[in-house]
Structures are given as structure tokens and as C-alpha cells.
C-alpha positions, 0 to 999 in steps of 0.5 A: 500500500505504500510504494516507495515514491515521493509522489504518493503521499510522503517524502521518499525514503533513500540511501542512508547515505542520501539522506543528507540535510536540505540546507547543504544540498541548497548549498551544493556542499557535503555536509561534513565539508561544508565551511563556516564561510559556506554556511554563512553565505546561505544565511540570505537564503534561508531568511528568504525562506523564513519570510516564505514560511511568515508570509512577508517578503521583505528585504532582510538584513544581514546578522552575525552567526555563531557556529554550534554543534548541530545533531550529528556534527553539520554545523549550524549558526545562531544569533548571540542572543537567545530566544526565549520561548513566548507560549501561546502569547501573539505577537506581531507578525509584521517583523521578520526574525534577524536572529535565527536560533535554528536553521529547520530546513530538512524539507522537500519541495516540488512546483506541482505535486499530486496533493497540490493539485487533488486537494482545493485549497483556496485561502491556503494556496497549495500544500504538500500532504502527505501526498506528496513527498515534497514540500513547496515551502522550499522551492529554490532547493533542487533536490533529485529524487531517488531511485527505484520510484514508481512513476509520478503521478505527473503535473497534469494528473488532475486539473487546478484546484476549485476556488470557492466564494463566501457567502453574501451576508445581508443581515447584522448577525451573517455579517459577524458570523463572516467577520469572525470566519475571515478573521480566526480561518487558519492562514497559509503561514500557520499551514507551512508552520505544521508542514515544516514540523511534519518534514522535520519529525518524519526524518527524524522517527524514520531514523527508527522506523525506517519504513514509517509515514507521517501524515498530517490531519485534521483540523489543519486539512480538513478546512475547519481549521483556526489560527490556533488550531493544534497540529494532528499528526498520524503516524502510520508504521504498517499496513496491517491495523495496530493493537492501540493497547499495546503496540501503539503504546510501545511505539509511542513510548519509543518516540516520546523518548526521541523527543525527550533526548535527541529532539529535546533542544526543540521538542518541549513536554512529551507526553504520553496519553494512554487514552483508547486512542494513544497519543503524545502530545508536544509543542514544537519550538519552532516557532521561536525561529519565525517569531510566529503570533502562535505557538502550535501543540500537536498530537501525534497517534499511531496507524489510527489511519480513519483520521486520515479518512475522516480528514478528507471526507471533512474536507469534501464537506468544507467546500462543496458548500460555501456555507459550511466552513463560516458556520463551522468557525463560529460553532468551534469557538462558541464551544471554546468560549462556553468551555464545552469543547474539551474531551479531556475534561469530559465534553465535547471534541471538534471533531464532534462539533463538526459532525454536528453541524454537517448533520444539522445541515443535512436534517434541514426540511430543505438539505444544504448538505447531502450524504456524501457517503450516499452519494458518491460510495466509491470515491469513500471506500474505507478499503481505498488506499491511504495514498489515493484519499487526498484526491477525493475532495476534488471528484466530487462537484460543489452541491447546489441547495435550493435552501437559501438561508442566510448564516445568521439563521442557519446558527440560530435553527442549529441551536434550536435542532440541538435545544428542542429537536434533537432526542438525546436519549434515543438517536445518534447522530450520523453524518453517514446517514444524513439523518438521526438514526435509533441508537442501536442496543450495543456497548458503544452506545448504552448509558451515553449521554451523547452519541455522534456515529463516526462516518468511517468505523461507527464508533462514538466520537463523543463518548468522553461525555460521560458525566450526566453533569456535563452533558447537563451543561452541553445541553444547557449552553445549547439552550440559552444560546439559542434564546439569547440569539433568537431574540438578539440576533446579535453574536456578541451576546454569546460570543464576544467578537472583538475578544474572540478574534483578539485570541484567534 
């Protein structure tokens, strides 16, 4: 299921004596020969490629460097001041760093990719997933590719991605829904941020699991993501499933220890989660190197390939619609704010808040969303390759609903759906049906308080709700919310603007 080729969803694996770090092959130079003069000389590159990667393209001046030891000896260069690590605190993002603490440039590139194409991005421009085994961040890099690949997919597999439009807000409360979608929507330098981590940690775990890929998912893909959405990454070390219990645990525990020696000048606070799903969670120093107004945490999981699925189902959704992603926002940072958007304090996860919406759009008298598991069987076949599940968004057309509700009443009727319509205690709320189903009399759905089908393995993605205290709570934001915004029609009076896209 996974050729060894660049093109079908993640770097190449060559040579070990091939796999040597970009930064010197930009320079043309072996790493072990590679002089001071030669590694300074590439610094007006590199700054280049950190205003790239911040989304400025100013002049930048020179700095002084200062060689340091660098993982296995090539040398890299930092300023005489360090930089201290900032949290989760913004700040601007109109300056570029002059003191680079650590030259991150282990990432391929490519002009056109497969994934670049497949996958529609409009605000994001065009990314490298794992789809792709070059990454665009680095285009002035030229670097072969290795031998025995199967043949690329070749730059006109698929035609140019689709661009969508916003919607037309007439009415005050559309209107602040669209403000903040534009305002808090994850931008291209948070996407290339995540992709660079991407690179950067699969060279690294493939140093211990050399046949290994590392995909990145969720909300950073799927089109639902934010300015400080976390990174979702899935690592996929084999074909056949995962005991999560056990093997899972143990490869995690492995790279958690990677994290936690070799990686530890740049990976902060491994942790490892014994959760049904394992995962640990880190945050990347990186960002220290672009001054970014963010910092990004990131989740990492093994072989749980159905995010990967999910990923791209999610994505489909986000932009056969114009209407989805807005509505989708603005939901996420409600729950945020009302402190009902945290699985591991007990409610609900985004990905559940997503499902949510795209049922509700689809139990509407008129839908503006269809089945698309229905609809389109083959092109979301849980047996499809992992390499092919990036070029689904694109197969499928943009749906054309005769519902023309604007965004403002579309939010105010999904709280009502969930206040007063929904049945809680007897229906289960499946995307994959487009519609609520009766909840069916196994272990996964007895005694739960919540239940939302995942579209892919039908497991209960809000099964972390199972105190009737927070689902009490759940229920009850849902309700007041829709009173207040019913008789308002104001967004500030359940979710403060300014302050919301102050945070972003």
C-alpha cells in the first residue's frame, strides 16, 4: 500500500547515505565539508525562506552567526542572543526574525505535486500532504529524487484546484458570523508552520522506523481549521491495523523518548496519553525561529489511519458548500468560549462539533448538505488506499441547495435542532446517514449521554461525555444560546467578537 515514491503521499525514503540535510544540498556542499564561510553565505537564503514560511517578503538584513554543534556534527549558526520561548502569547507578525536560533530546513519541495493539485485549497494556496513527498515551502532547493520510484503521478494528473466564494451576508448577525470566519480561518503561514514540523519529525522517527509515514490531519486539512488550531499528526508504521493497547503504546513510548533526548533542544513536554486512542502530545519550538503570533501543540497517534479518512471526507464537506466552513468557525469557538469543547475534561471534541453541524445541515426540511457517503460510495471506500484519499475532495462537484438561508439563521435553527429537536436519549447522530438514526442496543452506545456515529468505523466520537453533569451543561449552553440569539440576533451576546478574534 505504500510504494516507495515521493509522489504518493510522503517524502521518499533513500540511501542512508542520501539522506543528507536540505540546507547543504541548497548549498551544493557535503555536509561534513561544508565551511563556516559556506554556511554563512546561505544565511540570505534561508531568511528568504523564513519570510516564505511568515508570509512577508521583505528585504532582510544581514546578522552575525555563531557556529554550534548541530545533531550529528553539520554545523549550524545562531544569533548571540537567545530566544526565549513566548507560549501561546501573539505577537506581531509584521517583523521578520534577524536572529535565527535554528536553521529547520530538512524539507522537500516540488512546483506541482499530486496533493497540490487533488486537494482545493483556496485561502491556503497549495500544500504538500502527505501526498506528496515534497514540500513547496522550499522551492529554490533542487533536490533529485531517488531511485527505484514508481512513476509520478505527473503535473497534469488532475486539473487546478476549485476556488470557492463566501457567502453574501445581508443581515447584522451573517455579517459577524463572516467577520469572525475571515478573521480566526487558519492562514497559509500557520499551514507551512505544521508542514515544516511534519518534514522535520518524519526524518527524524524514520531514523527508527525506517519504513514509517507521517501524515498530517485534521483540523489543519480538513478546512475547519483556526489560527490556533493544534497540529494532528498520524503516524502510520504498517499496513496491517495496530493493537492501540499495546503496540501503539510501545511505539509511542519509543518516540516520546526521541523527543525527550535527541529532539529535546526543540521538542518541549512529551507526553504520553494512554487514552483508547494513544497519543503524545508536544509543542514544537519552532516557532521561536519565525517569531510566529502562535505557538502550535500537536498530537501525534499511531496507524489510527480513519483520521486520515475522516480528514478528507471533512474536507469534501468544507467546500462543496460555501456555507459550511463560516458556520463551522463560529460553532468551534462558541464551544471554546462556553468551555464545552474539551474531551479531556469530559465534553465535547471538534471533531464532534463538526459532525454536528454537517448533520444539522443535512436534517434541514430543505438539505444544504447531502450524504456524501450516499452519494458518491466509491470515491469513500474505507478499503481505498491511504495514498489515493487526498484526491477525493476534488471528484466530487460543489452541491447546489435550493435552501437559501442566510448564516445568521442557519446558527440560530442549529441551536434550536440541538435545544428542542434533537432526542438525546434515543438517536445518534450520523453524518453517514444524513439523518438521526435509533441508537442501536450495543456497548458503544448504552448509558451515553451523547452519541455522534463516526462516518468511517461507527464508533462514538463523543463518548468522553460521560458525566450526566456535563452533558447537563452541553445541553444547557445549547439552550440559552439559542434564546439569547433568537431574540438578539446579535453574536456578541454569546460570543464576544472583538475578544474572540483578539485570541484567534
Amino acid at each position: 500500500m505504500f510504494p516507495n515514491c515521493s509522489n504518493l503521499g510522503r517524502p521518499a525514503f533513500p540511501p542512508k547515505q542520501q539522506q543528507q540535510s536540505i540546507f547543504f544540498r541548497c548549498l551544493n556542499v557535503p555536509p561534513a565539508h561544508a565551511s563556516y564561510q559556506q554556511t554563512a553565505g546561505s544565511q540570505f537564503n534561508f531568511q528568504n525562506t523564513v519570510a516564505l514560511l511568515s508570509g512577508t517578503f521583505a528585504t532582510i538584513p544581514a546578522v552575525a552567526l555563531q557556529p554550534e554543534p548541530y545533531r550529528s556534527g553539520s554545523p549550524a549558526y545562531t544569533s548571540d542572543s537567545p530566544m526565549p520561548f513566548r507560549g501561546r502569547k501573539r505577537l506581531s507578525e509584521q517583523s521578520i526574525p534577524l536572529n535565527v536560533k535554528r536553521q529547520r530546513l530538512h524539507s522537500h519541495h516540488s512546483e506541482t505535486t499530486a496533493a497540490n493539485l487533488a486537494v482545493p485549497l483556496p485561502e491556503e494556496r497549495r500544500y504538500s500532504f502527505p501526498a506528496s513527498g515534497h514540500s513547496p515551502l522550499l522551492r529554490s532547493c533542487q533536490v533529485p529524487s531517488a531511485a527505484g520510484c514508481v512513476p509520478s503521478f505527473g503535473d497534469n494528473f488532475l486539473p487546478d484546484p476549485i476556488e470557492t466564494t463566501l457567502p453574501v451576508a445581508k443581515d447584522k448577525l451573517s455579517q459577524q458570523v463572516l467577520e469572525l470566519f475571515q478573521a480566526c480561518q487558519q492562514q497559509t503561514c500557520d499551514l507551512n508552520r505544521k508542514e515544516l514540523c511534519r518534514v522535520e519529525l518524519q526524518r527524524e522517527i524514520q531514523r527508527i522506523f525506517p519504513h514509517s509515514r507521517l501524515f498530517l490531519v485534521g483540523s489543519t486539512l480538513n478546512g475547519f481549521g483556526t489560527r490556533s488550531s493544534d497540529g494532528d499528526l498520524c503516524l502510520v508504521v504498517k499496513e496491517e491495523p495496530v493493537n492501540q493497547k499495546t503496540e501503539a503504546r510501545h511505539i509511542l513510548s519509543v518516540v516520546q523518548k526521541l523527543f525527550s533526548t535527541r529532539l529535546s533542544h526543540y521538542i518541549e513536554r512529551p507526553q504520553l496519553i494512554r487514552a483508547k486512542v494513544p497519543i503524545v502530545k508536544f509543542r514544537d519550538k519552532v516557532r521561536q525561529v519565525f517569531r510566529s503570533t502562535f505557538d502550535v501543540e500537536f498530537d501525534l497517534n499511531v496507524n489510527n489511519t480513519v483520521g486520515i479518512r475522516n480528514t478528507f471526507l471533512l474536507r469534501t464537506y468544507a467546500y462543496v458548500e460555501s456555507r459550511v466552513r463560516p458556520l463551522v468557525l463560529v460553532v468551534k469557538k462558541w464551544a471554546r468560549f462556553h468551555d464545552i469543547n474539551d474531551a479531556s475534561r469530559g465534553t465535547l471534541s471538534s471533531y464532534s462539533l463538526v459532525l454536528m453541524v454537517l448533520h444539522y445541515l443535512q436534517t434541514l426540511p430543505e438539505p444544504i448538505l447531502p450524504s456524501l457517503q450516499k452519494n458518491y460510495p466509491e470515491s469513500f471506500d474505507p478499503a481505498m488506499q491511504l495514498h489515493l484519499v487526498h484526491q477525493v475532495p476534488y471528484t466530487i462537484p460543489p452541491y447546489i441547495s435550493k435552501n437559501g438561508s442566510s448564516l445568521g439563521d442557519l446558527l440560530i435553527g442549529f441551536f434550536k435542532y440541538y435545544a428542542t429537536e434533537f432526542d438525546w436519549s434515543h438517536q445518534i447522530i450520523s453524518v453517514r446517514e444524513a439523518k438521526a438514526i435509533p441508537r442501536p442496543d450495543g456497548s458503544e452506545w448504552r448509558n451515553k449521554f451523547i452519541c455522534v456515529e463516526e462516518p468511517f468505523d461507527g464508533t462514538n466520537t463523543a463518548r468522553a461525555v460521560h458525566e450526566k453533569q456535563k452533558f447537563n451543561i452541553i445541553r444547557d449552553e445549547f439552550l440559552q444560546s439559542w434564546q439569547v440569539l433568537r431574540d438578539k440576533k446579535d453574536l456578541n451576546f454569546i460570543l464576544p467578537l472583538r475578544a474572540t478574534i483578539q485570541k484567534r
